[in-house]
C-alpha positions as CSV (number, residue, x, y, z in Angstrom):
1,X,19.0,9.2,-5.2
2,X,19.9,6.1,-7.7
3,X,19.8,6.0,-11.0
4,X,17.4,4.9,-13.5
5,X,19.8,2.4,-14.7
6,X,19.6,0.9,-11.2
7,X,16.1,1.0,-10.9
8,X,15.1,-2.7,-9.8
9,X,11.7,-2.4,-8.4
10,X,8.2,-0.9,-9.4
11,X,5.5,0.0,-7.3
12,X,2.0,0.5,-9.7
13,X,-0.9,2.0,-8.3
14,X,-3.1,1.4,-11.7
15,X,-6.5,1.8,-10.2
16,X,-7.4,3.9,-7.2
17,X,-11.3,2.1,-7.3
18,X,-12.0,-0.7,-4.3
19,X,-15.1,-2.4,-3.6
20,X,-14.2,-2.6,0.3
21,X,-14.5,-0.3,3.1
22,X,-11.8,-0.9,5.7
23,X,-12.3,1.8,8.4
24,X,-8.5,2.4,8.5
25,X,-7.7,2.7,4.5
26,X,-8.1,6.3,3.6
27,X,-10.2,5.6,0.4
28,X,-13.2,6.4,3.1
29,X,-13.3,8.5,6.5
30,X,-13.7,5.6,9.4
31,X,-15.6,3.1,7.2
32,X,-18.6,5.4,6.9
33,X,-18.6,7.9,3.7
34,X,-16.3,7.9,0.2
35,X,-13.1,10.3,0.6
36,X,-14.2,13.3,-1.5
37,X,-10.6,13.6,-1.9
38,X,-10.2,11.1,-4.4
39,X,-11.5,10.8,-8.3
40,X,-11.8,7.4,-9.7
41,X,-9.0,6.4,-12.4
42,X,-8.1,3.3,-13.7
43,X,-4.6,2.7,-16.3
44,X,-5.2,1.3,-19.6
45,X,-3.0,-1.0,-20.9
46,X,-1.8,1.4,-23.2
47,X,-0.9,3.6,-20.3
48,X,0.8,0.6,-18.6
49,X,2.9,0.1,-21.8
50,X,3.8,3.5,-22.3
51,X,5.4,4.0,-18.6
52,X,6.4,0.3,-18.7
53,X,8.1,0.4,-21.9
54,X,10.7,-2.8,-23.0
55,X,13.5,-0.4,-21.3
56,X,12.3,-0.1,-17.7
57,X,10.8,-4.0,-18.2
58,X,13.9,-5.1,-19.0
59,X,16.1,-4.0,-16.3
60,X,13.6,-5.0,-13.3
61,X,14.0,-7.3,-11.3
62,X,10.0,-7.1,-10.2
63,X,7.1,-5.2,-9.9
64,X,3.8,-5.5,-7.6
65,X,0.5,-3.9,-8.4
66,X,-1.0,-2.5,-4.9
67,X,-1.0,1.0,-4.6
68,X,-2.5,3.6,-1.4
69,X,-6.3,3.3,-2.2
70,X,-7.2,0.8,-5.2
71,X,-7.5,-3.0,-5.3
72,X,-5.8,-4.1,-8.6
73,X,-8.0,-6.8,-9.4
74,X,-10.4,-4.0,-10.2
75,X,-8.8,-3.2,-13.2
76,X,-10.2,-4.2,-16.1
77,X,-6.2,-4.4,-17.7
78,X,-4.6,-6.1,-15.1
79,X,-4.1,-10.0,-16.6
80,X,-3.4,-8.2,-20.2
81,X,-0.8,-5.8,-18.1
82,X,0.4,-9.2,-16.9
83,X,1.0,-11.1,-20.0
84,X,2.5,-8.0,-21.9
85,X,5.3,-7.8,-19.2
86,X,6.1,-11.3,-19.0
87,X,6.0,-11.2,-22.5
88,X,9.2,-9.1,-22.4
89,X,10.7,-10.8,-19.6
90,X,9.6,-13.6,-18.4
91,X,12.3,-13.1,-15.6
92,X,10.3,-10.6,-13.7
93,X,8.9,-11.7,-10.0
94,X,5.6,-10.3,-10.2
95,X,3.1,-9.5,-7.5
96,X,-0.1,-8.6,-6.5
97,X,-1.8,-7.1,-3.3
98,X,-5.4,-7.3,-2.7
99,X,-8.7,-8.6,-1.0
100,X,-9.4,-10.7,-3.5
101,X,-13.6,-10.6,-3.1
102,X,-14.0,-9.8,-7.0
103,X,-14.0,-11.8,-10.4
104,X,-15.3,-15.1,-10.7
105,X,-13.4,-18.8,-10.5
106,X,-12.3,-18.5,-14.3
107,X,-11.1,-14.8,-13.8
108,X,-8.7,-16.3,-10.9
109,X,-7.6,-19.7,-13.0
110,X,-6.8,-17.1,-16.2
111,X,-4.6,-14.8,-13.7
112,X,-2.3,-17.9,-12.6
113,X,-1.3,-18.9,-16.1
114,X,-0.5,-15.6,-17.0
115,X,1.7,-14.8,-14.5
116,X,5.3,-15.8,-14.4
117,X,7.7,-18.6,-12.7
118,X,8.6,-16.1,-10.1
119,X,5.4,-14.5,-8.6
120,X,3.3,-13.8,-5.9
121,X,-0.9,-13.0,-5.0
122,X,-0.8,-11.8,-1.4
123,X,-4.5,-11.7,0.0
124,X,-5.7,-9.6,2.6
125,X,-7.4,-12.2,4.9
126,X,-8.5,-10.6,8.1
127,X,-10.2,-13.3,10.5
128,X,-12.7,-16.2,9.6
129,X,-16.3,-16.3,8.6
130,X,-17.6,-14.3,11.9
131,X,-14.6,-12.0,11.5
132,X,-12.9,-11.3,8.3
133,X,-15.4,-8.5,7.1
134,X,-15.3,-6.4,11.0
135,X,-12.5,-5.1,8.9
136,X,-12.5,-5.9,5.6
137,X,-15.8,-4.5,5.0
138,X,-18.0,-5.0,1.7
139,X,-16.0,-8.5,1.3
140,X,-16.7,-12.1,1.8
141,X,-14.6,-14.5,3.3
142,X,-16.6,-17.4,1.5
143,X,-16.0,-15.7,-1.7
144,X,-12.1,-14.8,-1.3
145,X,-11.6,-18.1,-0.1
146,X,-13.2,-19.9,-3.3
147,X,-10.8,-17.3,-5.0
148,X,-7.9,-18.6,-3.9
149,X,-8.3,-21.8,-4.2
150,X,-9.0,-21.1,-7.8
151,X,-6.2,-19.4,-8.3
152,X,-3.9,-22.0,-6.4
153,X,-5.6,-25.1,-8.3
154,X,-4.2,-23.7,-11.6
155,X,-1.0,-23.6,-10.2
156,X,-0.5,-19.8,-8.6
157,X,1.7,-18.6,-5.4
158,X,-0.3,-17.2,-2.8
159,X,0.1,-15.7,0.5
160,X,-2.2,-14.9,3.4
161,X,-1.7,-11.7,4.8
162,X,-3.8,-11.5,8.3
163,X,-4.1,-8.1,9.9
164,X,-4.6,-9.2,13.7
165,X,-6.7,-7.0,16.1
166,X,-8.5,-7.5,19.3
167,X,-11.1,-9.3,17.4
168,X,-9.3,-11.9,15.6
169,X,-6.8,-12.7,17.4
170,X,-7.8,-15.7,18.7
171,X,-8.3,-17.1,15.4
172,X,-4.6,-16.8,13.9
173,X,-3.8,-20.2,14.4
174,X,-6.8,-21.6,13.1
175,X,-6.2,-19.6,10.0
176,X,-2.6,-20.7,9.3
177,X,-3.8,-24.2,9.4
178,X,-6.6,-23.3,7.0
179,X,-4.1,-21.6,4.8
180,X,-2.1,-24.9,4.9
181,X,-5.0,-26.8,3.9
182,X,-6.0,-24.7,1.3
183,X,-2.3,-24.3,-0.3
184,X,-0.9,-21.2,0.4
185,X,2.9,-20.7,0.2
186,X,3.2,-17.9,2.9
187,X,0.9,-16.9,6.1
188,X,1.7,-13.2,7.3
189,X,0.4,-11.9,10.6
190,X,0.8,-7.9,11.3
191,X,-0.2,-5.4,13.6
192,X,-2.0,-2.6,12.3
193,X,0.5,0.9,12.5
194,X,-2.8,3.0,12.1
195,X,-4.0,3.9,15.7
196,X,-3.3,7.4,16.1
197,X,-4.4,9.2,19.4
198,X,-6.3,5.9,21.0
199,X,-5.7,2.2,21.5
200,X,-9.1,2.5,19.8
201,X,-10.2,3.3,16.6
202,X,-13.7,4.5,15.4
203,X,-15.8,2.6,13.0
204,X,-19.0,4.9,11.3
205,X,-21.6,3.8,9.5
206,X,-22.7,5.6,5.8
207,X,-24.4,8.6,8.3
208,X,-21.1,8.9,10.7
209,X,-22.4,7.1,13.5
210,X,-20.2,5.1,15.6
211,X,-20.9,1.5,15.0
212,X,-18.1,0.1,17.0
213,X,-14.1,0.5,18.0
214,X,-11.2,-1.6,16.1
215,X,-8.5,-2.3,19.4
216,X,-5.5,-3.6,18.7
217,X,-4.2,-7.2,19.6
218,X,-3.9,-8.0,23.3
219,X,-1.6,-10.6,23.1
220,X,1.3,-8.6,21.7
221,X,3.1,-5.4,22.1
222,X,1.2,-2.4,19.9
223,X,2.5,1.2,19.8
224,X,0.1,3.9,18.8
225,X,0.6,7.4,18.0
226,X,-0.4,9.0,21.3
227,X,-1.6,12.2,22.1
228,X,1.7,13.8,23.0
229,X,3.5,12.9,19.9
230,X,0.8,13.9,17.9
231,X,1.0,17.5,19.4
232,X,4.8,17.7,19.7
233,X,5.6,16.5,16.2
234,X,8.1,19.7,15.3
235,X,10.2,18.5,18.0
236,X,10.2,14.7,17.3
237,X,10.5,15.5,14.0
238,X,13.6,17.6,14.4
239,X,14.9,14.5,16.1
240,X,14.5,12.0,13.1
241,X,17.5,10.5,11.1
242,X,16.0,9.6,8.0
243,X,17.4,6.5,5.6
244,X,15.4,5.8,3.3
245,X,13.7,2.7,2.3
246,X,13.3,2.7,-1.4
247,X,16.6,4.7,-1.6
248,X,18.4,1.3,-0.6
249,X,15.4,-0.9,-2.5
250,X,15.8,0.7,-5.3
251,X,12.6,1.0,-6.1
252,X,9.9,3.6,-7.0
253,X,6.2,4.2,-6.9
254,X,3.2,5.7,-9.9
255,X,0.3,7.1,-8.5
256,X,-3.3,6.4,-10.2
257,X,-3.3,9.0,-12.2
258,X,0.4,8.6,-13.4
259,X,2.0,10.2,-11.4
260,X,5.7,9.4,-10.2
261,X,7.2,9.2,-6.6
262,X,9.6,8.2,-4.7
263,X,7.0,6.2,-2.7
264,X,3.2,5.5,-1.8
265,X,3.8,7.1,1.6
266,X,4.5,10.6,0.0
267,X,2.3,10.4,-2.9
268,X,-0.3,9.8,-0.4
269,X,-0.8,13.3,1.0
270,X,-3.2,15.5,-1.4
271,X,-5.9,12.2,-0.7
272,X,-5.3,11.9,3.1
273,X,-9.0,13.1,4.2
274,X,-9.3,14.5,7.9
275,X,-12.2,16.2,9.6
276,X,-10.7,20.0,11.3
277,X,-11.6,18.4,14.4
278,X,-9.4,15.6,14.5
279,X,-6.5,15.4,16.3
280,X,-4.3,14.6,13.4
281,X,-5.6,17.5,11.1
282,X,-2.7,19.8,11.8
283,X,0.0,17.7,11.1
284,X,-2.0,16.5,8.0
285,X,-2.3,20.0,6.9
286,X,1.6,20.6,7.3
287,X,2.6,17.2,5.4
288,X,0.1,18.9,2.5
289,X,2.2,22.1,2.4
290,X,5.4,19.8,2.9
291,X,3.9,18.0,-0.6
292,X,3.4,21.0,-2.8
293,X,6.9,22.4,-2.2
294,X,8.4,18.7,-2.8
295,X,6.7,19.0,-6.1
296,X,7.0,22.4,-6.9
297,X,10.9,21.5,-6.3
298,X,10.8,18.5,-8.4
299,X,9.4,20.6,-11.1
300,X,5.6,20.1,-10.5
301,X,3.3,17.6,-11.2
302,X,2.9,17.7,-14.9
303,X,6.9,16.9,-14.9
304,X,6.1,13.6,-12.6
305,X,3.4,12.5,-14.9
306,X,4.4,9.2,-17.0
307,X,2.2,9.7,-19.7
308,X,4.1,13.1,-20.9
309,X,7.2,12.5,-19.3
310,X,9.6,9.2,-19.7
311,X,10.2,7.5,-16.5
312,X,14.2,7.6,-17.4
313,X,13.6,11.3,-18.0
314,X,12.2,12.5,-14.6
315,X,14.7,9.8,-12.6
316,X,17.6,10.9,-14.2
317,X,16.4,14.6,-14.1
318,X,18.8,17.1,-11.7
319,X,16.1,18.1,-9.8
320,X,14.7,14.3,-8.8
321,X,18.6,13.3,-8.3
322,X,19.2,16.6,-5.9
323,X,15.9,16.9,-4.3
324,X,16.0,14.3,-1.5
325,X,19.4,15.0,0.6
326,X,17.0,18.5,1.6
327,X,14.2,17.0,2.2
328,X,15.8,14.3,4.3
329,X,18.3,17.0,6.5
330,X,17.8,20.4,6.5
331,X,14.0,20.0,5.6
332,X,12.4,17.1,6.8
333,X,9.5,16.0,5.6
334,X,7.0,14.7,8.3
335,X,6.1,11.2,6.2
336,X,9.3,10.7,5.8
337,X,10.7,10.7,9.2
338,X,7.5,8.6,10.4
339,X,7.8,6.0,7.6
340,X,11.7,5.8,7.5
341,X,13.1,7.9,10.7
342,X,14.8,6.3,13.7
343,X,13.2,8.8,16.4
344,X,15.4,9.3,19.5
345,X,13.6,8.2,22.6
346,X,10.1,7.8,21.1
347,X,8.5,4.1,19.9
348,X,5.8,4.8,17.1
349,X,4.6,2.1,14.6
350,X,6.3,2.4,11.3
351,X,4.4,1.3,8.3
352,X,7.0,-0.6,6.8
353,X,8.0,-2.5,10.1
354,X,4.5,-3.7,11.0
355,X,4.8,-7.7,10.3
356,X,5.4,-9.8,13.3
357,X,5.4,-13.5,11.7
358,X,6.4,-14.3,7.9
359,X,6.6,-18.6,7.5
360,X,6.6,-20.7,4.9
361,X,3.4,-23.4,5.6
């Protein structure tokens, strides 16, 4: 693994609270009840300068706040988090991912002045008025969109990231041209790589009813996880060659509560919630027991925490630097071979390969 000297890139997760309830995020089981997994934490800004100290600011290239679970704007810190670490340098190209259906018009003007030059808000727009909230639910189009233009009028950079489904996907050109309109810089379109099992996906209600089924797009080519693949994962995963993506990004990712990992994919796994009836459960279960001996091997988790440990401390530790060729060869770890394995014969959706259209408007 690289070292912390060539660190470039910082993924912070610095709340793990969200006021939505997408049915595929795993904050909540199928839209319907809270994941017991999780306990709410939020970073202070002390916390944010103590693991992003003058040191690792200055050597950056960027950062972005998004994380597995939270919606940054819900951080009390984030503009003061902001300001602190353009402060120190103002050469950073800073972004932020979320749905953007929080603060008021003054909270959004206030976040584009204090970012830098180089920067960018990417927000999770899902559809139109009659759409949008099928997935992103708890949010309003009306209100994100009043957000952004906010945010734009005071001079920020801001993409539209659209998620396209069965359901909206008649309305993706209509939505470019409102993004146009309204100023965005960017509009993204991608598939979804969360349909495991089924071409359709459950949505509950608060009482685990089935409300209705999330499909993907039928107007472009969407793999799944199928059944087969899902019960012969030690084999396909015996097959994976793993490269790794932040290995070559140089990049790494802290957890809500501090924690530091190679990425969001592997920190993911104590949080993942599954039911011991779904089809997925075993392979979650095995990616669990695949987590605790990472750690264990990386010295456990009090060693990965930022707030006792110095970032340059654990990256340049022997165990972080010797760790991955293991888990990578002789050991491989299930998330990483689905997030960053080529897989002989078999087509899965990767999460990190899931856009379809990036263009300038």
């Amino acid at each position: 693994m690289f070292k912390f000297n060539q660190l470039e890139n910082i993924h912070f997760e610095i709340t793990n609270r969200c006021q939505a309830s997408c049915p595929m995020c795993s904050r909540n089981y199928h839209g319907g009840v809270d994941n017991p997994l999780i306990k709410n934490q939020d970073w202070t800004i002390n916390d944010f300068k103590k693991i992003a100290n003058q040191e690792v600011l200055l050597q950056l290239k960027g950062f972005y706040f998004c994380g597995n679970f939270g919606d940054p704007i819900i951080n009390d810190d984030l503009i003061d988090m902001i300001e602190y670490a353009s402060t120190i340098n103002p050469k950073l190209n800073i972004r932020v991912h979320t749905n953007a259906s929080a603060r008021n018009s003054a909270w959004w003007k206030k976040l584009a002045r204090s970012l830098p030059p180089t920067h960018n808000v990417i927000f999770a727009i899902d559809g139109l008025e009659d759409t949008h909230s099928l997935y992103r639910i708890g949010t309003s189009y009306a209100k994100i969109i009043d957000n952004a233009r906010s945010f734009i009028a005071a001079g920020g950079t801001a993409e539209w990231c659209f998620i396209k489904f069965k359901h909206n996907e008649h309305q993706v050109d209509e939505a470019k041209r409102r993004a146009k309109e309204i100023g965005f810089n960017l509009f993204t379109v991608k598939n979804s790589s969360r349909f495991i099992g089924s071409p359709k996906f459950e949505v509950l209600d608060n009482g685990g009813n089935i409300t209705r089924y999330l499909e993907p797009p039928t107007n472009s080519k969407v793999d799944y996880i199928s059944d087969d693949v899902v019960k012969n994962y030690k084999e396909v995963l015996a097959s994976a060659e793993i490269d790794c993506y932040v290995k070559h990004s140089k990049e790494v990712y802290i957890d809500a509560y501090k924690n530091l990992f190679p990425c969001c994919f592997l920190a993911s796994a104590p949080y993942n919630y599954s039911k011991s009836t779904d089809l997925i459960a075993p392979i979650r279960n095995e990616i669990l027991n695949q987590y605790h001996d990472l750690v264990n091997t990386l010295g456990g988790i009090d060693r990965l925490n930022l707030i006792n440990n110095e970032l340059k401390s654990v990256v340049e530790s022997e165990e972080w630097q010797t760790a991955w060729e293991h888990y990578w060869n002789s050991n491989k770890l299930i998330t990483c071979a689905r997030t960053c394995g080529k897989l002989k014969n078999i087509s899965i959706p990767k999460p990190k390969d899931q856009f379809i259209e990036h263009t300038g408007l």
